[in-house]
Backbone bond lengths (Angstrom), bond angles and torsions (degrees), N, CA, C in turn:
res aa  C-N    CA-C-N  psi(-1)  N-CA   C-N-CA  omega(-1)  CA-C   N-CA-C  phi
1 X - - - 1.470 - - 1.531 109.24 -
2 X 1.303 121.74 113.37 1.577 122.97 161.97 1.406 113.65 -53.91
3 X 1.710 106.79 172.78 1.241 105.75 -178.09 1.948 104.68 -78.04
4 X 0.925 115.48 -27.16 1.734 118.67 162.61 1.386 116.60 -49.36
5 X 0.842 108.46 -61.26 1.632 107.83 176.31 1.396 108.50 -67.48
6 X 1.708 144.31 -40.83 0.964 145.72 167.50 1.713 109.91 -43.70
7 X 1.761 115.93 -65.62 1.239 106.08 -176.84 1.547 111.94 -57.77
8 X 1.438 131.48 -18.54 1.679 114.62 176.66 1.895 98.89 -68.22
9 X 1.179 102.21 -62.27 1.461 93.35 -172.80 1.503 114.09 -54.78
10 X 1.580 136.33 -30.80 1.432 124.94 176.28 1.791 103.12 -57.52
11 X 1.302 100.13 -25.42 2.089 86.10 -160.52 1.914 97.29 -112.25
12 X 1.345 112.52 6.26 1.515 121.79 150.76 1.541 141.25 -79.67
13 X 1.563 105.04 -25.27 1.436 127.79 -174.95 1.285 92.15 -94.20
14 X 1.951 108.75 153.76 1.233 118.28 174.79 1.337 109.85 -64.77
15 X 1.412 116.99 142.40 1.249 136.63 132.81 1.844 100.58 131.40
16 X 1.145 122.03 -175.23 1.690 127.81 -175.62 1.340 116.18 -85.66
17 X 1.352 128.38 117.22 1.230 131.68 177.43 1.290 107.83 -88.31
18 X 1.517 147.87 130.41 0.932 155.96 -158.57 1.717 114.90 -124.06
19 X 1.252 102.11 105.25 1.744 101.88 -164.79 1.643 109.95 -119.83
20 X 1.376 105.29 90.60 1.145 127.43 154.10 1.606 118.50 -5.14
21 X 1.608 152.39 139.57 1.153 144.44 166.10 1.381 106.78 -97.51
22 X 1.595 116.80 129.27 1.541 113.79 -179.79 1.850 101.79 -111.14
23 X 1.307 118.93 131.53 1.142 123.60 149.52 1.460 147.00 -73.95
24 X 1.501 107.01 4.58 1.096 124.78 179.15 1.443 129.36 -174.57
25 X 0.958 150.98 -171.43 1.356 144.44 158.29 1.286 119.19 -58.93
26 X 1.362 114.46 -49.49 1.530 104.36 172.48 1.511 135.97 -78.68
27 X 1.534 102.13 -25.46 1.770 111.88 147.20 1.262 130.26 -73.79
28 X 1.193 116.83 6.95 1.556 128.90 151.16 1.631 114.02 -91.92
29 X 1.407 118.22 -35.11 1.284 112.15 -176.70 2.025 102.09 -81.51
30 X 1.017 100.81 -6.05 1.851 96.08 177.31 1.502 106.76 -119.26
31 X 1.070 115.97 25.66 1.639 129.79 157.76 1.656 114.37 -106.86
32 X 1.646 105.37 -34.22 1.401 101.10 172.97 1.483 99.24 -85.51
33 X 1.458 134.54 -24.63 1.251 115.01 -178.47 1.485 129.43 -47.06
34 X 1.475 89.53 -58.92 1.665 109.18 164.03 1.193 127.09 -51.39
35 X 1.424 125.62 7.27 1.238 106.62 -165.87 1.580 131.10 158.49
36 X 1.411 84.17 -88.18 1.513 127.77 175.18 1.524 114.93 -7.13
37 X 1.242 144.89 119.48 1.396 129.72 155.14 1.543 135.94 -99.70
38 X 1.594 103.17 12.74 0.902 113.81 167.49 1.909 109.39 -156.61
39 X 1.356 121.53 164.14 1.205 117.56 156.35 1.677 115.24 -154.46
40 X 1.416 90.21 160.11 1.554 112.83 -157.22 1.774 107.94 -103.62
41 X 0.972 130.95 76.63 2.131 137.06 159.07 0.863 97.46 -47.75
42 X 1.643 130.72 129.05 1.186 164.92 174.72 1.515 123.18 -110.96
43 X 1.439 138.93 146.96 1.075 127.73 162.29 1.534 125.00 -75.49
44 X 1.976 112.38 -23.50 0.899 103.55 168.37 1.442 124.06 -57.43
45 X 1.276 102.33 -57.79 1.779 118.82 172.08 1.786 135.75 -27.83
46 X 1.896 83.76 -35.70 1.211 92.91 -172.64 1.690 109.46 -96.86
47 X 1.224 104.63 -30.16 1.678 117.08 170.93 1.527 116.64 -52.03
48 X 1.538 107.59 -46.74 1.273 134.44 -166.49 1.708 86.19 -72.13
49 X 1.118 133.55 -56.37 1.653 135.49 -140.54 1.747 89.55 -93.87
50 X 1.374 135.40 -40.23 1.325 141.21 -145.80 1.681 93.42 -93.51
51 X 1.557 105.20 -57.58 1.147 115.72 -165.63 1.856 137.33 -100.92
52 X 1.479 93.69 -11.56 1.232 125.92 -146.06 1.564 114.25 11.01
53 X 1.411 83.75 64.98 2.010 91.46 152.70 1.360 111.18 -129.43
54 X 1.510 112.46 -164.70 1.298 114.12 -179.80 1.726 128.09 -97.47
55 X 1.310 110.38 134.46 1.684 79.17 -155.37 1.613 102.91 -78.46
56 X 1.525 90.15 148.76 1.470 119.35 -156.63 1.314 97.48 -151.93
57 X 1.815 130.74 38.85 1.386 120.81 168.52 1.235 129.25 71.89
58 X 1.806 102.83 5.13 1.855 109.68 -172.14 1.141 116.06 -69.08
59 X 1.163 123.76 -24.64 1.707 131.46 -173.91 0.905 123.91 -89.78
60 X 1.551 122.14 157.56 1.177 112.91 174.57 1.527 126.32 -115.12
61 X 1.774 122.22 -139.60 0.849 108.35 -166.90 1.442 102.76 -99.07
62 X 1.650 123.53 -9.43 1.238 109.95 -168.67 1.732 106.72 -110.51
63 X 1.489 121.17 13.79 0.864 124.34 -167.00 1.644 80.39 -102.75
64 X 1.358 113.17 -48.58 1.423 112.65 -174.54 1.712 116.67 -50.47
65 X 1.221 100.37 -38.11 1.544 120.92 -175.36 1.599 113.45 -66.48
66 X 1.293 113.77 -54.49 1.744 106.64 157.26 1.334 99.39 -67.57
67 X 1.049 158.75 -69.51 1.495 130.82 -146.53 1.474 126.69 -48.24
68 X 1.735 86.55 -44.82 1.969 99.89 169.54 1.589 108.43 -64.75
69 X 1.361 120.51 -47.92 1.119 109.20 159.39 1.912 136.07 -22.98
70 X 0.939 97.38 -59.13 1.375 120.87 178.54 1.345 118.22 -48.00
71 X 1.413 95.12 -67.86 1.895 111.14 171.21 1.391 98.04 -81.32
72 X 0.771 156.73 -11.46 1.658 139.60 145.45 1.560 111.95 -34.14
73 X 1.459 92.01 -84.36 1.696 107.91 176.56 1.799 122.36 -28.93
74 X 0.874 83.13 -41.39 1.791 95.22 177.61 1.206 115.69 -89.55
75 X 1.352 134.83 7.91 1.086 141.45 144.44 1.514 141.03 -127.43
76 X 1.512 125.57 150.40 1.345 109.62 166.01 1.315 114.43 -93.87
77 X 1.441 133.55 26.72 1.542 102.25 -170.33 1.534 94.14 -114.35
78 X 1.522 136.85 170.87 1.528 110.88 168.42 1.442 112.96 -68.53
79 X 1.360 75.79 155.02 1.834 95.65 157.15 1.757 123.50 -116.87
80 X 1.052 123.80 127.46 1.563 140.14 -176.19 1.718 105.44 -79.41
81 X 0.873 143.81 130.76 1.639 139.90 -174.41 1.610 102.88 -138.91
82 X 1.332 93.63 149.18 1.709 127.98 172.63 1.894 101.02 -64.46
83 X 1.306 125.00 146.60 1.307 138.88 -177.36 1.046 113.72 -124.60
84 X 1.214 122.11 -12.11 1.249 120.31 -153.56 1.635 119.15 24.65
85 X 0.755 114.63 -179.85 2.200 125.94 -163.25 1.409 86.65 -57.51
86 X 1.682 142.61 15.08 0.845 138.48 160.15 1.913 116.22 89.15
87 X 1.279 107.14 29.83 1.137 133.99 178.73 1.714 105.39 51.42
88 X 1.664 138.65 1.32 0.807 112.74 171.74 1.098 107.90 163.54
89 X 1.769 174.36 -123.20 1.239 167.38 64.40 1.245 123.85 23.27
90 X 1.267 126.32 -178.51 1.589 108.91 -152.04 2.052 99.30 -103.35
91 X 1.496 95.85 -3.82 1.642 94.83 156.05 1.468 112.04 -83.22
92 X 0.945 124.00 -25.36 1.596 114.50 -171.89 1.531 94.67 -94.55
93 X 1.568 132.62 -20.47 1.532 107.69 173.55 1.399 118.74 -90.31
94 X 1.746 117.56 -1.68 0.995 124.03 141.23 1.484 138.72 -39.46
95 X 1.269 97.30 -53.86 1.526 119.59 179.99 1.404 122.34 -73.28
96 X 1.614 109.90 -29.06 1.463 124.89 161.10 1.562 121.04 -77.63
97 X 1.375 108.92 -24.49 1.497 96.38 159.35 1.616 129.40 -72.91
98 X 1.278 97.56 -43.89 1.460 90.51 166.58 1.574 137.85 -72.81
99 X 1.384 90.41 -16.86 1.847 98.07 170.53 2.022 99.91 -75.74
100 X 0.982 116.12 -37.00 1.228 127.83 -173.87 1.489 112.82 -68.07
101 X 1.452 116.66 -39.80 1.517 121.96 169.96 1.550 114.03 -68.33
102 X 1.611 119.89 -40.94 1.015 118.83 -168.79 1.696 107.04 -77.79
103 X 1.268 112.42 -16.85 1.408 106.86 -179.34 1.753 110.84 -99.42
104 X 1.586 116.21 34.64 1.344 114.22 158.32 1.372 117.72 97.78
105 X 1.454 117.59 -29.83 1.259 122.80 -176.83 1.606 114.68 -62.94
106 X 1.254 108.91 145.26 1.866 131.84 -166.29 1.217 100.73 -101.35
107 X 1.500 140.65 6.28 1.567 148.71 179.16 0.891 126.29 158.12
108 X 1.280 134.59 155.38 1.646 133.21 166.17 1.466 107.08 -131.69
109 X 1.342 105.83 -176.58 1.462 119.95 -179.37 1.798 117.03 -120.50
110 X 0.770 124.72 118.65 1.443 113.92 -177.22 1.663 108.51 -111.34
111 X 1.490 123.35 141.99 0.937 123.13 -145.90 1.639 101.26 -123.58
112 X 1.608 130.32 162.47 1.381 114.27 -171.47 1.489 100.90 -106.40
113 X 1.265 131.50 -10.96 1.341 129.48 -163.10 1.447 100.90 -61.16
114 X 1.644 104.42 166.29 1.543 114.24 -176.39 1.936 95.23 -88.58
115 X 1.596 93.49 -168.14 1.547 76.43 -146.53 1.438 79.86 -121.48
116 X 1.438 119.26 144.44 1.551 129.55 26.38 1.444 95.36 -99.55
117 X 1.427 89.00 133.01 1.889 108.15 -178.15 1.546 105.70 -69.32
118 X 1.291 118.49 138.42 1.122 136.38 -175.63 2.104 115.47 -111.34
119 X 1.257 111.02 164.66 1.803 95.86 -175.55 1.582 112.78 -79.50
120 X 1.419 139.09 115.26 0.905 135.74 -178.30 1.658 121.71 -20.90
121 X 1.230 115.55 -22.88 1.468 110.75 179.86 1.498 111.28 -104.39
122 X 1.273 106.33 19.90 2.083 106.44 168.45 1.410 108.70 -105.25
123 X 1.614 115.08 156.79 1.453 102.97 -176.94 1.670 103.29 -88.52
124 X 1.266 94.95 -162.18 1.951 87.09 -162.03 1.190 114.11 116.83
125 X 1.214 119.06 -60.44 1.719 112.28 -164.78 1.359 132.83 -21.25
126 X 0.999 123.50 147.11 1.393 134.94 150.76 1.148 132.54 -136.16
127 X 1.177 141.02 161.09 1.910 137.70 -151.00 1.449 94.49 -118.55
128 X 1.122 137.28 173.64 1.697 143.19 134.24 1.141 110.19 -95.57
129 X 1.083 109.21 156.25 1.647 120.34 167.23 1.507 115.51 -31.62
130 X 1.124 125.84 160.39 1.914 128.97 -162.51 1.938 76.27 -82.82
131 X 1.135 117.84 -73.34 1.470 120.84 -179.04 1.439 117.47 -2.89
132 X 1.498 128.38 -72.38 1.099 136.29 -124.59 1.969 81.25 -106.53
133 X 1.762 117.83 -24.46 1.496 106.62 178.90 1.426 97.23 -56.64
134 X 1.379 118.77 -47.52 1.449 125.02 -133.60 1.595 105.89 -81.66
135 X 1.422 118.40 -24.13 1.368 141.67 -169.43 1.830 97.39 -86.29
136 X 1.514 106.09 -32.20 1.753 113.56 164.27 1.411 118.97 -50.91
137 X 1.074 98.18 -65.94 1.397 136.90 -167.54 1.528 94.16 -58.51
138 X 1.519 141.88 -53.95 1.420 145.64 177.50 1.721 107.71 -62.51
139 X 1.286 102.79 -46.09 1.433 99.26 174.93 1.104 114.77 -66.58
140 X 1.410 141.47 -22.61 1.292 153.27 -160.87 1.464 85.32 -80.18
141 X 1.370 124.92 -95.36 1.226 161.60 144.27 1.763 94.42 33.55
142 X 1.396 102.02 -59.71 1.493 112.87 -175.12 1.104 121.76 -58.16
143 X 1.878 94.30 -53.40 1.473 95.61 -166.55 1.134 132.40 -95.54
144 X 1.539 117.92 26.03 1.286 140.92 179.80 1.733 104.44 -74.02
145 X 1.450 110.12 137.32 1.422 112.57 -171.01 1.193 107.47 -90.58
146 X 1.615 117.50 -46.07 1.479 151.01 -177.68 1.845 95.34 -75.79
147 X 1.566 122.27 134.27 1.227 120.69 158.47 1.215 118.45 -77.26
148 X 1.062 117.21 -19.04 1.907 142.21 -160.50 1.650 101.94 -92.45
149 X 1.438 122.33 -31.99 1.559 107.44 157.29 1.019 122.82 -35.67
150 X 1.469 125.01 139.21 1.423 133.06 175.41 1.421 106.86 -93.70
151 X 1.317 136.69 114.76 1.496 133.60 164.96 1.573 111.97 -111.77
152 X 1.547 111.35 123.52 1.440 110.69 -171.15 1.711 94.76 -123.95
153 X 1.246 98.82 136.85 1.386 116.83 169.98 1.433 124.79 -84.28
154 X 1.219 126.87 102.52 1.647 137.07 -166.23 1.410 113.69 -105.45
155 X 1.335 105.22 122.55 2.007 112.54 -179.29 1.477 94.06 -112.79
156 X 1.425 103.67 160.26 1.295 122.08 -158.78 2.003 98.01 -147.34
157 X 1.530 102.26 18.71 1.534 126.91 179.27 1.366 107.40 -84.36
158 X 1.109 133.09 -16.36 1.766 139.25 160.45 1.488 94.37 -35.47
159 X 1.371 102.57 -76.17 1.518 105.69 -171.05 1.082 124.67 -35.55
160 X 1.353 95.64 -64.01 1.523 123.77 -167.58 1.533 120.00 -64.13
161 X 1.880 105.48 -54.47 1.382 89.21 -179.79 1.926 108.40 -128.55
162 X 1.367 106.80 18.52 1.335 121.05 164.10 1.569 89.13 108.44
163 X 1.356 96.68 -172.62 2.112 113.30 -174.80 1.733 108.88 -54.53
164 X 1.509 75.93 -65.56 1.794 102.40 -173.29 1.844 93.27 -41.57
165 X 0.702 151.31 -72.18 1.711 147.38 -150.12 1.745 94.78 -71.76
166 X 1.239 100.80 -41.46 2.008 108.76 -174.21 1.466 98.16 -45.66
167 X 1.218 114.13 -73.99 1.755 139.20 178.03 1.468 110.17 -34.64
168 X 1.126 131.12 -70.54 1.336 131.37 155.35 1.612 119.36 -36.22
169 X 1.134 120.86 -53.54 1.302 130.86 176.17 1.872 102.44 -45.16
170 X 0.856 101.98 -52.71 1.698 128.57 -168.31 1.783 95.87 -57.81
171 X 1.693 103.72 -79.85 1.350 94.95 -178.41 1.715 120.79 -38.27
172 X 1.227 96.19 -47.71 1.792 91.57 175.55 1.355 142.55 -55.91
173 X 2.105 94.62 -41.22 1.887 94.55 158.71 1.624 116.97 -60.22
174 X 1.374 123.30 -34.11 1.380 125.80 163.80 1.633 131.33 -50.72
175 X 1.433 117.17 -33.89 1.423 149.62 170.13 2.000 88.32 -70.67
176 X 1.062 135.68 -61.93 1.176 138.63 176.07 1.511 139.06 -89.39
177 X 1.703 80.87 40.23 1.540 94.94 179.10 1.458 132.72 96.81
178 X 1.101 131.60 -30.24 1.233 150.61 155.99 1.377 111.77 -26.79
179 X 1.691 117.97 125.82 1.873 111.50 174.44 1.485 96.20 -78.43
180 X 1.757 120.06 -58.21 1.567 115.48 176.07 1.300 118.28 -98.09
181 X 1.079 97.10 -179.71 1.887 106.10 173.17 1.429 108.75 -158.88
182 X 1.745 114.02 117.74 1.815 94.98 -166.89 1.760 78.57 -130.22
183 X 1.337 111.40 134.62 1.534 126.28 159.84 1.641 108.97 -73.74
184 X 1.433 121.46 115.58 1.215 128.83 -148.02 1.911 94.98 -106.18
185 X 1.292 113.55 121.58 1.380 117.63 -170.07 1.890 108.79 118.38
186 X 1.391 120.51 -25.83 1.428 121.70 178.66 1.302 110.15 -76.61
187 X 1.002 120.42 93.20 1.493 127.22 -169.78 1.334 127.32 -119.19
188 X 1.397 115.90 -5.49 1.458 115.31 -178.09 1.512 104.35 -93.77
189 X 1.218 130.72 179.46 1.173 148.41 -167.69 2.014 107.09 -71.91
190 X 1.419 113.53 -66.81 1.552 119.62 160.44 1.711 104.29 -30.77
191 X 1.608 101.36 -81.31 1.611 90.85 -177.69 1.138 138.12 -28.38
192 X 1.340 108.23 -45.47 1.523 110.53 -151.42 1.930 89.44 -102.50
193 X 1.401 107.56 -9.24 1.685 88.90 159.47 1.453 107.92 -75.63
194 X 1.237 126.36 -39.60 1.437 109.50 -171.48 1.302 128.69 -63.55
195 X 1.758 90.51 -32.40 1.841 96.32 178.88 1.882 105.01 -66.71
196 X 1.058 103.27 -1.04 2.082 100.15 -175.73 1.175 108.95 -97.88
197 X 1.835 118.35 -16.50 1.446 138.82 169.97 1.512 98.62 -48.86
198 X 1.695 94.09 -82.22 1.561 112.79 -163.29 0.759 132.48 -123.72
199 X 1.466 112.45 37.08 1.753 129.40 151.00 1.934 97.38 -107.46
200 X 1.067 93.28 149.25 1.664 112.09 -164.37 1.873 83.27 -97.32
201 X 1.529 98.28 141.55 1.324 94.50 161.57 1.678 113.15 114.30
202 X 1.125 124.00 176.12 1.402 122.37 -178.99 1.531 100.26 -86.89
203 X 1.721 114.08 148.55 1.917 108.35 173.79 1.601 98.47 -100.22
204 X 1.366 100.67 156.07 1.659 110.92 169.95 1.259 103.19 -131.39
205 X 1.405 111.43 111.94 1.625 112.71 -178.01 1.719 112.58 -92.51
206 X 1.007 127.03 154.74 1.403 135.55 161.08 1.526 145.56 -96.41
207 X 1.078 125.51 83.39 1.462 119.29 -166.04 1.592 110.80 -93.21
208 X 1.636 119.82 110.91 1.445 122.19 -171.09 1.387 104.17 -141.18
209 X 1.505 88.47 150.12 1.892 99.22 170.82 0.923 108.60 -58.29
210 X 1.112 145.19 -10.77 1.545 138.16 -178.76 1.174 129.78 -79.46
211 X 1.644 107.52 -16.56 1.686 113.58 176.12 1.496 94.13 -96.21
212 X 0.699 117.47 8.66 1.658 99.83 -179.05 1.749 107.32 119.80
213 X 1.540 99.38 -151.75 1.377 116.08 155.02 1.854 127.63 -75.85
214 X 1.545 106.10 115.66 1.091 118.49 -157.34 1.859 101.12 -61.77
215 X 1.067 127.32 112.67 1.718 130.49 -170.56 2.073 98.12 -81.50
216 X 1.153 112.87 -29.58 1.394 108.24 -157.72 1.562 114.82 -122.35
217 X 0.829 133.04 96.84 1.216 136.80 167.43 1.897 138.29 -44.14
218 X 1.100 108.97 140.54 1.595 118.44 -177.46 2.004 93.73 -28.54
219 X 1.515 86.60 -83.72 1.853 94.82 -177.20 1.437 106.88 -23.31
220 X 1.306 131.55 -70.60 1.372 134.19 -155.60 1.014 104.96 -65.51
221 X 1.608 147.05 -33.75 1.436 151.46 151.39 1.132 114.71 -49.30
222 X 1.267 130.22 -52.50 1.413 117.70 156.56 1.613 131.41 -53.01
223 X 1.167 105.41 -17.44 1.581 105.83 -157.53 2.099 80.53 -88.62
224 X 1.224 108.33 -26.24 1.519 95.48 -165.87 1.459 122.71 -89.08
225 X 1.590 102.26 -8.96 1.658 124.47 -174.37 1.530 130.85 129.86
226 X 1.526 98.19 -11.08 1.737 100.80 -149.07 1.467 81.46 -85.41
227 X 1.580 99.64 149.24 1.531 131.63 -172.91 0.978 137.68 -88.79
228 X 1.347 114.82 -9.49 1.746 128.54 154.55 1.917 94.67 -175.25
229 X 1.386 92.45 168.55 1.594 105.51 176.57 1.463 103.36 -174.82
230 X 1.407 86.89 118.36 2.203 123.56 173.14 1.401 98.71 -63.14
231 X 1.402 90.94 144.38 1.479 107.42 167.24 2.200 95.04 -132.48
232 X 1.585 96.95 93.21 1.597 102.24 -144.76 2.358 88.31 -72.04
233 X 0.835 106.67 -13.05 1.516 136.01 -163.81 1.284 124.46 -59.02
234 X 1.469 95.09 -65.26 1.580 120.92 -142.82 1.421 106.65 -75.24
235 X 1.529 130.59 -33.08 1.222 114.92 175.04 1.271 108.82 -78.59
236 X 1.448 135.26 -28.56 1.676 114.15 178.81 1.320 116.18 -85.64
237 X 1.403 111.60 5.10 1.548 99.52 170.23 1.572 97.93 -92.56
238 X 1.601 124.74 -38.09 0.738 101.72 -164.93 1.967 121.87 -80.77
239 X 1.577 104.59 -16.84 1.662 102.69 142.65 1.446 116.76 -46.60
240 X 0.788 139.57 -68.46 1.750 145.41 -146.90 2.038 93.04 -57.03
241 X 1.457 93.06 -33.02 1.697 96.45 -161.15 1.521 102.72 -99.25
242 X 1.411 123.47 -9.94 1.316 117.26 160.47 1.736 108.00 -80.68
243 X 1.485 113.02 -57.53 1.119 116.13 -163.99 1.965 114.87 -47.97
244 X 1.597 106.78 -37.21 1.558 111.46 163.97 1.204 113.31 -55.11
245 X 1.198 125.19 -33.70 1.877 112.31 -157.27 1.351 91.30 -95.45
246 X 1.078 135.27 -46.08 1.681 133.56 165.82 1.968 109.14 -31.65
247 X 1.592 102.56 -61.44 1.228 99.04 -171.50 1.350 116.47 -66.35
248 X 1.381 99.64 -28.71 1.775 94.24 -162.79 1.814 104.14 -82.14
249 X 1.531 107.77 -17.34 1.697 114.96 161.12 1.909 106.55 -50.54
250 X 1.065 104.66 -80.53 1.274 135.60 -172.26 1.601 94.01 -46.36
251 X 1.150 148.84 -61.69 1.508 146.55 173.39 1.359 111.37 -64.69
252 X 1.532 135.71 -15.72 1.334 141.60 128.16 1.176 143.51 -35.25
253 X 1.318 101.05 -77.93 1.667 119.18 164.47 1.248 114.83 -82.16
254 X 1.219 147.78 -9.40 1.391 137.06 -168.35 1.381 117.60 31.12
255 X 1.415 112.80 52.86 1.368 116.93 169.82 1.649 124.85 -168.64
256 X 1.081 112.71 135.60 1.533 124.72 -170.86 1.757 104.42 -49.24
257 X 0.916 104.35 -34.54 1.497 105.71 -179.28 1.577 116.88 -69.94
258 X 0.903 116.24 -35.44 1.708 131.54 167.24 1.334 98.85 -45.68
259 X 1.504 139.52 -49.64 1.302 142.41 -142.95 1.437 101.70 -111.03
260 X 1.388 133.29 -34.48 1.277 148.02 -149.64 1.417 103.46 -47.26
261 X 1.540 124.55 -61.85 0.791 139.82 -175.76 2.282 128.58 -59.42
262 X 1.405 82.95 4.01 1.132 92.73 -164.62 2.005 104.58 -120.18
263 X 1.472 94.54 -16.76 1.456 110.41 -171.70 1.579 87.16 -85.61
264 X 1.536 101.10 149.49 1.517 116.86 157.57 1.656 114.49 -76.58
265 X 1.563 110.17 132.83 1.500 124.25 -156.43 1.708 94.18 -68.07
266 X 1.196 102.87 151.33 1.446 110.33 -168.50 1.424 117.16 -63.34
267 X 1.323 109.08 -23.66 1.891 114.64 -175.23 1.348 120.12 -66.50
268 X 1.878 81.52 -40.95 1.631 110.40 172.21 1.000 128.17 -45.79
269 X 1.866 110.11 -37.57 1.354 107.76 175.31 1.316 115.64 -123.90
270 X 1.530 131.82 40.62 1.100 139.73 121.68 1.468 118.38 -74.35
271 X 1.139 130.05 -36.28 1.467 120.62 155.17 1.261 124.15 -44.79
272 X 1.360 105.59 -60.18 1.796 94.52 158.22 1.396 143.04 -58.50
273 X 1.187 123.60 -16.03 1.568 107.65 168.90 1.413 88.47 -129.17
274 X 1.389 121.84 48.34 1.681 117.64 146.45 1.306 119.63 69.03
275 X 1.402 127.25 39.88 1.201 116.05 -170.86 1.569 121.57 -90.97
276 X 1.648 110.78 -9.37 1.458 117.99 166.78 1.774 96.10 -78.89
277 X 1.130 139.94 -52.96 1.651 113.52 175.84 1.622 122.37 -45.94
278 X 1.334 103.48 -54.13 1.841 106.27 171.40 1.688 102.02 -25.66
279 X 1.662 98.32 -72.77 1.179 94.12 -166.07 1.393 122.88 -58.56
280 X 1.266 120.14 -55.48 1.450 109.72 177.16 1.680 118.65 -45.85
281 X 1.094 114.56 -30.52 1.692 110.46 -177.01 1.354 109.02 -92.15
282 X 1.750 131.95 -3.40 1.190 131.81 163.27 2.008 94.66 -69.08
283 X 1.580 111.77 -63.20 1.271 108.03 -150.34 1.733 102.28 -75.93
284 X 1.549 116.79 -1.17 1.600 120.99 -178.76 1.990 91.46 -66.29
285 X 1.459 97.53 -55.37 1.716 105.68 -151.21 1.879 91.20 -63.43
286 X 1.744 105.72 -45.25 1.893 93.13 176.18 1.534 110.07 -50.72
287 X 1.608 125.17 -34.79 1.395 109.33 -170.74 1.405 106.51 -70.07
288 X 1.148 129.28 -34.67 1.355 144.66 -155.85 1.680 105.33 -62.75
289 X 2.134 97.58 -61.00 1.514 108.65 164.03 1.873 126.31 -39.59
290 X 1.638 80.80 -58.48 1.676 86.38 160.33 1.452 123.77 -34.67
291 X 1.060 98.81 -73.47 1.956 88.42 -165.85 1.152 92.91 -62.00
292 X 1.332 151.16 -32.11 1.638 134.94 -154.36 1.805 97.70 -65.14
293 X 1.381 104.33 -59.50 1.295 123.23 -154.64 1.806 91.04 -61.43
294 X 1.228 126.65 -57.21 1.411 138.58 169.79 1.423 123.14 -30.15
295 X 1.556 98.02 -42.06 1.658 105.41 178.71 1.566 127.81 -82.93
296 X 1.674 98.68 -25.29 1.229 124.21 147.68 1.601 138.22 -17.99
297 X 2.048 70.61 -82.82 1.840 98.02 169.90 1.608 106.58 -33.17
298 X 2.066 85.45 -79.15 1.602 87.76 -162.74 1.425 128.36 -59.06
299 X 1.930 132.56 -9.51 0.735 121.87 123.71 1.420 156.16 25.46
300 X 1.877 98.10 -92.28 1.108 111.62 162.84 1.703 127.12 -88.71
């Protein structure tokens, strides 16, 4: 089973799949450590981690495309990724699906706002015409190599033109191909039963620092049906908030010992990015050279 085929069956089987947000390759590889059976790349995450600004649509599609890359590689479980409005017309969301397939990712999200796409929880928004999602969404649809990609169609019309227009919006990216469809902003408990009413399809809810104070809990999402829910966030805030208290120790005390206790132990994190395999498969290929060069010799 690939990780494509894995993420349909994680968000098909009963109960809530819970997908961690990675900012990078190596906060993806300590989300699957722990646990994790799936994880969720974000544009906030990645804007925030690449650029440290706010995302505000600065990126693009090929910056996006190595990044997923990246955290792909370093993991086996899938990863789900941000599309933003799909960097551009239905040739360029063409072109982003396939840069997007080839770099590992198990789904994305494509978004309806006009462009430059902004993070669902800033004000600003604006929608495009229902037309021009749905004409996304077909090109998407097409140019998928893999059938087992997940492509979900995301409105950002809550805001804009209340539930009722979101919901409709939804059935139609679904009508046009779409496996999900999540109205982005329906977040309370009522809502997001209705959107499981009459949106066709599995729901993926979102719980982020960015809306505020989180009102609804894992349990209560489960108890109502919904099929997994990202927290796209939580590891780069919660870097941003280790990495300060370290520094502001360390620019205090002027000393490694001040901090020690706060750093992950060194073994710890050679276990994590594998540094007993490196080595053994550096000194396998010298043994390997060895005998070649040896058999050579005696040979001659």
């Amino acid at each position: 089973m690939n990780v494509r085929q894995k993420m349909r069956e994680l968000i098909s089987r009963p109960g809530l799949v819970v997908m961690p947000g990675a900012y990078d390759a190596l906060s993806a590889r300590i989300i699957e450590a722990e646990g994790f059976e799936a994880i969720v790349a974000g544009g906030y995450a990645a804007v925030g981690s690449l650029l440290a600004q706010p995302d505000m649509g600065q990126s693009n599609m090929r910056d996006y495309s190595d990044h997923y890359a990246r955290i792909c590689e370093a993991v086996q479980v899938p990863v789900y990724v941000d599309s933003d409005t799909g960097f551009g017309g239905v040739n360029n969301v063409r072109q982003m699906t396939r840069n997007f397939e080839n770099a590992g990712v198990a789904g994305f999200f494509i978004s309806d706002q006009v462009f430059p796409n902004r993070c669902g929880y800033l004000p600003g928004k604006q929608i495009v015409p229902v037309e021009q999602m749905l004409a996304k969404i077909k090109a998407a649809v097409d140019a998928r190599r893999d059938p087992n990609l997940l492509i979900v169609g995301r409105t950002d019309a809550v805001a804009v033109d209340g539930l009722n227009a979101a919901i409709e919006r939804c059935q139609m990216f679904i009508e046009a191909g779409a496996d999900m469809a999540k109205p982005q902003g329906a977040d309370t408990v009522d809502d997001i039963k209705r959107v499981i009413r009459e949106v066709p399809g599995a729901h993926m809810a979102t719980l982020s620092q960015a809306a505020g104070k989180a009102k609804i809990t894992c349990a209560e999402l489960e108890k109502i049906g919904v099929a997994a829910v990202t927290f796209p966030s939580a590891a780069l805030f919660a870097a941003a908030a280790a990495v300060r208290k370290v520094m502001a120790a360390l620019k205090r005390d002027n000393s490694l010992d001040a901090v020690t206790g706060d750093l992950i132990p060194l073994n710890d994190y050679y276990d994590l990015v594998g540094l007993k395999a490196m080595l053994a498969r550096e000194e396998s290929y010298d043994v390997a050279a060895q005998k070649i060069a040896s058999k050579r010799a005696a040979a001659d």
